[in-house]
N, C-alpha and C positions, 0 to 999 in steps of 0.2 A: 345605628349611631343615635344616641340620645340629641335633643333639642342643643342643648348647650355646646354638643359637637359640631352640630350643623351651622351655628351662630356662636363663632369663635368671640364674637364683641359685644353680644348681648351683654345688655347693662341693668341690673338693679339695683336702688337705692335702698340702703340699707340704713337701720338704726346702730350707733356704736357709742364704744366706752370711749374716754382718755384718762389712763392711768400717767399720770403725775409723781414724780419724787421729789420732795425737796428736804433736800437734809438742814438742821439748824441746832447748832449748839452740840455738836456730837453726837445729836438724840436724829431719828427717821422719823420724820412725818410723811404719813401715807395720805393724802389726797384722793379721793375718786370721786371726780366729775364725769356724771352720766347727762349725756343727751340724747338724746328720743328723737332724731325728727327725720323723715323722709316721705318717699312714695316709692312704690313698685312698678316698674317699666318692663313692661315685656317687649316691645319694640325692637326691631334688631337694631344695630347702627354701623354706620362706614365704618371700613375698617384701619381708619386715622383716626378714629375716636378709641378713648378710654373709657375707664369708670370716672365721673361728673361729681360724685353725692358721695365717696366713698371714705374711709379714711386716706384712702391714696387719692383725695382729688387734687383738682389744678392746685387747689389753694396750698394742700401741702405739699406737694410734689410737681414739680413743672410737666405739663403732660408730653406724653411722648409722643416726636413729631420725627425723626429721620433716625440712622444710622449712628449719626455722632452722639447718640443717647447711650448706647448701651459702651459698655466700659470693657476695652481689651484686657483679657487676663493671657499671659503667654503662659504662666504655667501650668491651668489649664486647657489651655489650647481653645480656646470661646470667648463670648460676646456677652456681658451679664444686664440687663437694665440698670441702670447706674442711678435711678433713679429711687430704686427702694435699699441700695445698699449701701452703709455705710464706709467699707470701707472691701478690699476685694478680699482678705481672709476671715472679714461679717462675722465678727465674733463669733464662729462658730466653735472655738475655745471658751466663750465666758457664758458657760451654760447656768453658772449658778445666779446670773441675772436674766431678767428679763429685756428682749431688745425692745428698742423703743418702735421700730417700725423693721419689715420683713426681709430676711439674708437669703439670697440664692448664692446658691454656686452650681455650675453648669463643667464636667470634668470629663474629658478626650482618656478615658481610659487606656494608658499608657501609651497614650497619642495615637494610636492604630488606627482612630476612626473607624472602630468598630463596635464598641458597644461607648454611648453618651450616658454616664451618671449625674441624675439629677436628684438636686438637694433643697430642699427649702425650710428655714429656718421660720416659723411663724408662731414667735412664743408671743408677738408685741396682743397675741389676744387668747381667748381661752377658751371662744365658744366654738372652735374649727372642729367640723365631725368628717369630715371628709376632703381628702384633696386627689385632683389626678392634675397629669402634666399633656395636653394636644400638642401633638409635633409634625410637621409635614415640610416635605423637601421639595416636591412638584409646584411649579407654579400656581396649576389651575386645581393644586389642594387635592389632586387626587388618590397620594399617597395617606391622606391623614390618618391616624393613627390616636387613638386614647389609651393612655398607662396610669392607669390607678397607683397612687403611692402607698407606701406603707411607712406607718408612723415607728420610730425609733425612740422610746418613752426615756433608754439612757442620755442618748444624745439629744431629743427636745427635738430633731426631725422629720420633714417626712423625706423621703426618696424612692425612685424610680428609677430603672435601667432602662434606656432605649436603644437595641440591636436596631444599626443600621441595614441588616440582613431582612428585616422588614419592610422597607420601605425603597431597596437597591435606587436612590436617588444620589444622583452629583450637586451639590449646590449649595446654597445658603438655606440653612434650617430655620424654621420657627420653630419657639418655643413657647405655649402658655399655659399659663395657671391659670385652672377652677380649684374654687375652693367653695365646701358646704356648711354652713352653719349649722347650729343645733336645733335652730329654729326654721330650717327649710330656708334661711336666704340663702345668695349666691354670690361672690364675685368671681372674677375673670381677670387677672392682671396680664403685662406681658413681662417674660419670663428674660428669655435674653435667645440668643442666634449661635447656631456654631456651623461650621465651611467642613464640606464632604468633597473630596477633589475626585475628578475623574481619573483612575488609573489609566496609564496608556504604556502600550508594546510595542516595537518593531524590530523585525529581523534583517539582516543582514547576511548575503549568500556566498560561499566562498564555491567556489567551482574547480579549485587547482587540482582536486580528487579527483575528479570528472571519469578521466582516463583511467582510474580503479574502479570506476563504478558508484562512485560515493562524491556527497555533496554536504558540505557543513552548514549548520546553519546557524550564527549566534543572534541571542535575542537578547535586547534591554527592555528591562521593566524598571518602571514609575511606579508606585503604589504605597498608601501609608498605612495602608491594612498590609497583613499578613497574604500571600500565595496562597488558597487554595487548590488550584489546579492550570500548571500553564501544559495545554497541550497541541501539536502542532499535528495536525493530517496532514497525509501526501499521497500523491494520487498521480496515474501516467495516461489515466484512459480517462476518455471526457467525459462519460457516464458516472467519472468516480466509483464505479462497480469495482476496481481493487484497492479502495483507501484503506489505507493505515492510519492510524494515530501512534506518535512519539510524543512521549514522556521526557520534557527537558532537563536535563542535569546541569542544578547551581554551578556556579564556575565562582560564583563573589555574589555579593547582599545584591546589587542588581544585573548580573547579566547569566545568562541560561544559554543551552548549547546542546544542541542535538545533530549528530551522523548519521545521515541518509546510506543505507547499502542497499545497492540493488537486488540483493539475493533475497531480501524480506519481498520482492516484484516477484521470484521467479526468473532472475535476470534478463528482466526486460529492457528492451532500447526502446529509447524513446524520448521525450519532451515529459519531465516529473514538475507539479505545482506541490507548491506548501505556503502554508498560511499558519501564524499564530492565534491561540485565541487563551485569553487571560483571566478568570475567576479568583476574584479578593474573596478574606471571610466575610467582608461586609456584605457580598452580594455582587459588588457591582464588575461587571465585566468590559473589555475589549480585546479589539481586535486588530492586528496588523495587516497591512498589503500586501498582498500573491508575490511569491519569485516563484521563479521554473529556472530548470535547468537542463538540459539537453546530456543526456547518457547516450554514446552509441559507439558500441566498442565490438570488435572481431576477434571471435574467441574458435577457439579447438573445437572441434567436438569427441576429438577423441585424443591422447594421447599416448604412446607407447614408452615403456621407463625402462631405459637401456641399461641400469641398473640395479640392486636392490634398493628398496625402498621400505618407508615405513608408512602406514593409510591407518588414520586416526576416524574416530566418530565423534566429535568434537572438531568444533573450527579454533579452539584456542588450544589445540593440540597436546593435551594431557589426558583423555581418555582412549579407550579400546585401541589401543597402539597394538597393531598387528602389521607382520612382515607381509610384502608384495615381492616376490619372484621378478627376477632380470627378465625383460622383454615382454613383461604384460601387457596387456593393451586396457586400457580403461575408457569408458565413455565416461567424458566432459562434461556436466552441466551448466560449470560458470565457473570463472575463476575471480576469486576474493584476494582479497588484502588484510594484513592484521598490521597497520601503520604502514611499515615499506615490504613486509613479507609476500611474497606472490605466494599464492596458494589454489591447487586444482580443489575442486569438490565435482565429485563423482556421486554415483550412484554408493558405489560402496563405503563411500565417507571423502574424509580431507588428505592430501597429500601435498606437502609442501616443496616447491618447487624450488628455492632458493640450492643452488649447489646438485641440482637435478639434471643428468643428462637426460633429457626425452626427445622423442621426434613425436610434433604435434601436428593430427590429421585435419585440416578442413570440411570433412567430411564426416557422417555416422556412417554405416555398414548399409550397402545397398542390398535389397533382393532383389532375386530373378525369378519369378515365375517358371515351372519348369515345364517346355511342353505348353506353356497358357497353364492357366486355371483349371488343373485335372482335375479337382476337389468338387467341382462344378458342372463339368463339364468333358464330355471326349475331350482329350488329348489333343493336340494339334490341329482344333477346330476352330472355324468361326467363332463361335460360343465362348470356347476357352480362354481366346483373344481378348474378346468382348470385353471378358468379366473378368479380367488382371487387375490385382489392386496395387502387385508392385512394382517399384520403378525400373524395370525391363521384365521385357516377355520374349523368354527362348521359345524357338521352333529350330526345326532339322529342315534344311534345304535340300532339296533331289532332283535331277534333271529328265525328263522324261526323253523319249526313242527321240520324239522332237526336237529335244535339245529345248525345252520350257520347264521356268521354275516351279515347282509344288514342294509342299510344306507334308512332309511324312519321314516318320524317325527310321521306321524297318526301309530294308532296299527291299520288300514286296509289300503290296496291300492287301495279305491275307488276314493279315491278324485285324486290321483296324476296317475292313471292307467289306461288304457283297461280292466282291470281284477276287481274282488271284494273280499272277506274275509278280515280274519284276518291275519295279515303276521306271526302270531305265530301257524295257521292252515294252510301254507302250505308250500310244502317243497320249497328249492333252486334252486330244477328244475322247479317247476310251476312258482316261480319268475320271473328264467330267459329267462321265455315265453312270460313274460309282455313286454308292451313296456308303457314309461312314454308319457304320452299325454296331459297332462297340466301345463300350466306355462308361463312363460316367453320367447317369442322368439320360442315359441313349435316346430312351422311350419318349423324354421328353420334348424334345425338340421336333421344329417344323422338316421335310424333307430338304425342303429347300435351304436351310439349316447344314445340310449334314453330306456338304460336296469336301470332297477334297480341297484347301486352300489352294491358290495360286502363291506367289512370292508378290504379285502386287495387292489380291486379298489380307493377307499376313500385315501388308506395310501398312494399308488402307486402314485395319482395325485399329491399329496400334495408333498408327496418329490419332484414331477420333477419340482415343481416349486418355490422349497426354502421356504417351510410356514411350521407353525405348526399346528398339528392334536390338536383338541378340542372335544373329542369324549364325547355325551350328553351317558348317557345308561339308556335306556328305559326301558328297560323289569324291571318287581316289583318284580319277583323270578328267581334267581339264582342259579346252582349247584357250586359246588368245580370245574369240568369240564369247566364250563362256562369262570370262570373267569379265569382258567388257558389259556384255548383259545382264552379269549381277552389277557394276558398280552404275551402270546406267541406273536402273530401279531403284539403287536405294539413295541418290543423287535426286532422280525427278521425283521423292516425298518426302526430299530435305533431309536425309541423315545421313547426308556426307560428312557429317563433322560430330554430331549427337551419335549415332546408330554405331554398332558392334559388330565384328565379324569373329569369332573362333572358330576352331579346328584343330583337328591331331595332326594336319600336316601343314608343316612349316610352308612350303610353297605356297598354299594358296593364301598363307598370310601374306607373302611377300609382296604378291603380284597385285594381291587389292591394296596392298601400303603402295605400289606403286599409280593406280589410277586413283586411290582417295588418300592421298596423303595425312591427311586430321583426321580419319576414323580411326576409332578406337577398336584394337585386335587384343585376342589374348588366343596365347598358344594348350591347346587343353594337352592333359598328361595323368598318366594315371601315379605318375610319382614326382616327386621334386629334388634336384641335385644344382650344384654348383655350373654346369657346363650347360645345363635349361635357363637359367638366370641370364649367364653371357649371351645364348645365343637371340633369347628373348629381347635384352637388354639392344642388340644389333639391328633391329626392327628399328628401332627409331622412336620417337611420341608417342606418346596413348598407346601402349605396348602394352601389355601384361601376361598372367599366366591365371589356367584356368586348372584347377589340380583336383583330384578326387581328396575327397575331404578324409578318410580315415585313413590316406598317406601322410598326412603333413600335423596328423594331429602332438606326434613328440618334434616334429622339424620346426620349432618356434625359430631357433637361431636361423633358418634358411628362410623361413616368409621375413625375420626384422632385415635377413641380408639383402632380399629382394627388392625389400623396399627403400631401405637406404639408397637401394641404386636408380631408382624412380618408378617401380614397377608397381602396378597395382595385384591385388590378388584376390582371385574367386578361389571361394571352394565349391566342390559340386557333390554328388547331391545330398547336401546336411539334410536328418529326421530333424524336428521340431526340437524335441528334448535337449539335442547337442549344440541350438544356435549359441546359448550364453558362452560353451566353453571357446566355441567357433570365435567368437566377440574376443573373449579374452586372448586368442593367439593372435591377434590383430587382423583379420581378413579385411577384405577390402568388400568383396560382395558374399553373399550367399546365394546360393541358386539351389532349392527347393517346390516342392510341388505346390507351396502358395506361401504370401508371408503372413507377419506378425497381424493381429486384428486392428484394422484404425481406431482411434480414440475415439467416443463420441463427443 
C-alpha cells in the first residue's frame, strides 16, 4: 500500500490556477489569473481535517464536518460530498464547457450493491495525471482497498468500479479521492459514502410430513445483491458424519424451500438438524438458526403382494416398469411418499402401494444355524455352538439309557465318535468318555473341546452368545418325566418364551405347548398341504411349520396361505445359492449350515 494509502488525510499545499469567464458584449473575454503560493506538508492530519491550502479550501468550500454534508441522491442509491458538486446530475452532460469546480457521482449499479461505480468529473483543471478512488467498509480500515481510475477522454472523466465482493463488508462506505498532478503534487478530497446492508435468512420448519419421513423447510431471504448460493445441510448423527446439503428452490423473489426425505439418510430414525447458510454476489454472507425435527416411523421389512404388481427403478415411477408375480415376497428398505403416494422401495426398485393388497412382515428372514457352525466346526459341538453367527442354533436332542439329554443328530455315536451303540443304550457316563472325532476342523480343537454336548451345554453356549435354542427332539417315545425335563432346562436359561422346539411328531409339540405355553414350535415335514396348516394352525401361538425346502419351492400359494393364517415358516436345509429365491417365496426362516456374512 503506497504512502498516500496509508494516510487517507495527508495534506499538501499546492500551487493553482483560477480560470475565469466573463462574457461582455456578445464577445468571450478569457481571463487567466495565476497564483503561485503555498508549501508542502507531509505531516499526516486527523481525519476531521481536509485540504486547508487547496483550491477546495475552507475559504471556498465550507470544510467538511459530519454526515449532513454529503447530499442524498436516491437514484443512485449514495451519499455524494455536496460540497464540490453543483448540482446531483454535475453537469456531467455539458461536457463542451469547462466546470468551474469538481462533479462526482457515486452509482449502486442497478442497486444490487454489488459492484459501486465511481465517476469523477475534474475538467475545472488541466494538470491531473492521475486519479485513483480509497474505499473501505470496516471500521478499523482494514478492508481498504485502491482503484486506480481510468480516464474517459469522450466523456472528460475518470471512473472506477468497486466489487463489493472485495471487500465482503456490511456498512457505511468511504469513499476518497487522490488525485496526481503533472508536477508530482497531490491532493486527497473526500469523495461521498454509499450503505452495504447485511443480508439475512431464516427458516421456518413444517413437520406435518414427519409421519412420511419428510420435513419442509421454507426460507426467507433479505438481500439487495443477487443469490449466489443458498444452501441448507442436514444432519441426524452428532458427528454430522452423514450431512447432506440441499439446494433451495425459488418459490417467489424472497422465499426458498427445500424437502427433507429420509431415504437421502438411508431411512434413518432419528432427531434430523438443518441450518441455512446464505452467499450474495457481493460476498457477503449469513446464516439462520438450527431446527430439528424428529423422524421415527415403523416400517415392514418385508412385504408379500398378494397380487400382480408393477416394480419400477425409479421413485417417480416412469422407468424399468417390470411385472412382479402374485405372492412375491420383497424385502422392504423404506417406504417413501411422492406427495400422498405410499410407495415400498426394495432392493429391487419401487413399488407403489396405493390400491396394493399386500400382507406386511415385521420382520426380515431369520437364519438357523444348522447343527451349529459345521463350516467351522464338528457338527453338534461345543465349538459349532460357540461360533454361530445366526439368530438360532439347531441341534438334535436324544435321551441316553439314563433318561439324560445330549445333543447328537444319528441315534448311534458311530459316525461322529471314538465309541459305537445306540445313545439311547448307554448311560451319560459312557457318553462322556467319548470324545467327538469327526467333522470339521476335528484336529483342531482341545479334547476337552470335543465331549459330547449335554442339553444344558447346548443352552449354556447359546445364551453366552445372544442366539436362540432350536431344539430338533429326536427320540419317537416319550414319558410325562421326559418332557417335564426338557421344559424344566429350557425354562431354568430363560427360553420359555424366546427358544424353539420342532419335531416330526405332532405329540411332542403338543405336550411342550402344554408346560411352556409362549415357546415357539414348528411342526417339521418333508412336504406341505392344506390339513398341515389346520393342524399346525391347532397348536395355538408361535406355532409354525418347518418344511424341507425343495418341497414348497412351486407351493408359493400354500406358504402365503399359511401365513395368512398366522403361521410362520422355515425352510430346511436351503444351499447358499437358493436363499434369494427362498426370500422371494416369503419364508419366515432358513435353516442352513451357516448364514449370510455380517457387514463390516
Amino acid at each position: 500500500m503506497d504512502k498516500s494509502l496509508k494516510s487517507p488525510y495527508t495534506a499538501y499545499m499546492s500551487k493553482f490556477n483560477f480560470l475565469k469567464i466573463i462574457r461582455i458584449g456578445g464577445s468571450i473575454l478569457l481571463v487567466l489569473i495565476c497564483a503561485f503560493v503555498g508549501r508542502r506538508v507531509d505531516a499526516p492530519v486527523s481525519s476531521s481535517e481536509i485540504i486547508q491550502d487547496s483550491l477546495f479550501s475552507q475559504t471556498n468550500f465550507p470544510k467538511y464536518a459530519s454526515a449532513d454534508n454529503f447530499k442524498w441522491n436516491s437514484q443512485d442509491d449514495s451519499w455524494v460530498n455536496s460540497q464540490y458538486a453543483e448540482t446531483l446530475d454535475n453537469q456531467f452532460q455539458q461536457k463542451n464547457e469547462f466546470n468551474s469546480r469538481p462533479v462526482f457521482r457515486l452509482i449502486n449499479s442497478e442497486k444490487k450493491q454489488t459492484i459501486y461505480h465511481l465517476m469523477a468529473d475534474l475538467t475545472y483543471t488541466s494538470d491531473v495525471e492521475e486519479v485513483a478512488f480509497v474505499v473501505w467498509g470496516a471500521e478499523d480500515q482494514s478492508d481498504m482497498k485502491k482503484y486506480p481510475a481510468v480516464f474517459d477522454p469522450a466523456a472528460k472523466i475518470w471512473q472506477a468500479d468497486v466489487p463489493i465482493i472485495d471487500h465482503k463488508v456490511a456498512g457505511r462506505y468511504q469513499v476518497r479521492l487522490l488525485m496526481t498532478k503533472t508536477d508530482d503534487r497531490s491532493d486527497e478530497l473526500n469523495f461521498g459514502e454509499f450503505e452495504v446492508t447485511q443480508p439475512t435468512v431464516s427458516a421456518k420448519l413444517d413437520t406435518t410430513r414427519t409421519d412420511k419421513g419428510q420435513f419442509d423447510l421454507s426460507i426467507q431471504v433479505q438481500s439487495a445483491a443477487d443469490i449466489e448460493k443458498l444452501e441448507v445441510p442436514v444432519w441426524a448423527k452428532e458427528d454430522k458424519s452423514d450431512l447432506k446439503v440441499y439446494e433451495a428452490q425459488q418459490q417467489d423473489p424472497t422465499t426458498y424451500k427445500i424437502r427433507m426425505d429420509y431415504e437421502d439418510f438411508d431411512f434413518k430414525n432419528g432427531t434430523y438438524h438443518s441450518e441455512v447458510f446464505l452467499t450474495s454476489k457481493n460476498g457477503l454472507s449469513a446464516q439462520s438458526e438450527q431446527n430439528k425435527a424428529e423422524i421415527k416411523l415403523t416400517l415392514p421389512k418385508r412385504v408379500r403382494v398378494l397380487e400382480e404388481a408393477t416394480i419400477y427403478q425409479n421413485r417417480a415411477l416412469t422407468e424399468g416398469a417390470t411385472p412382479l408375480e402374485r405372492n412375491a415376497t420383497v424385502e422392504v428398505e423404506g417406504v417413501v411418499y411422492n406427495d400422498e403416494q405410499k410407495i415400498f422401495k426394495t432392493k429391487e426398485g419401487y413399488i407403489p402401494a396405493d390400491n396394493l393388497d399386500v400382507s406386511e412382515k415385521s420382520e426380515n428372514v431369520q437364519y438357523v444355524s444348522h447343527r451349529g457352525n459345521s463350516r467351522v466346526a464338528p457338527e453338534n459341538s461345543i465349538p459349532a455352538f460357540q461360533q454361530a453367527t445366526t439368530w438360532g442354533v439347531e441341534s438334535d436332542a436324544r435321551m441316553t439309557k439314563d433318561r439324560q439329554w445330549v445333543m447328537m443328530h444319528d441315534d448311534t455315536v458311530d459316525r461322529m465318535t471314538n465309541g459305537t451303540g445306540l445313545v439311547s443304550e448307554l448311560t451319560l457316563a459312557e457318553i462322556n468318555g467319548l470324545r467327538i472325532d469327526h467333522g470339521t476342523n476335528v484336529e483342531t480343537y482341545d479334547q476337552s473341546q470335543l465331549v459330547v454336548p449335554t442339553l444344558e451345554d447346548y443352552l449354556i453356549a447359546v445364551q453366552s452368545i445372544g442366539k436362540t435354542p432350536v431344539i430338533d427332539l429326536k427320540p419317537t417315545e416319550m414319558t410325562a418325566a421326559d418332557y417335564d425335563s426338557l421344559a424344566y432346562l429350557i425354562d431354568y436359561y430363560g427360553f420359555a418364551e424366546s427358544g424353539m422346539v420342532i419335531s416330526f411328531d405332532y405329540p411332542h409339540l403338543q405336550e411342550i405347548k402344554q408346560r411352556l405355553p409362549n415357546i415357539h414350535v414348528q411342526l417339521l415335514s418333508d412336504e406341505l398341504n392344506e390339513q398341515l396348516i389346520t393342524d399346525v394352525y391347532n397348536l395355538g401361538s408361535n406355532a409354525g411349520l418347518d418344511i424341507r425346502y425343495d418341497s414348497i419351492i412351486s407351493q408359493v400359494e400354500l406358504v402365503a396361505q399359511a401365513q395368512a393364517r398366522g403361521l410362520r415358516v422355515n425352510a430346511w436345509t436351503i444351499p447358499k445359492k437358493e436363499w434369494k429365491t427362498a426370500k422371494r417365496l416369503g419364508v419366515d426362516f432358513i435353516t442352513a449350515k451357516t448364514g449370510p456374512k455380517k457387514k463390516a
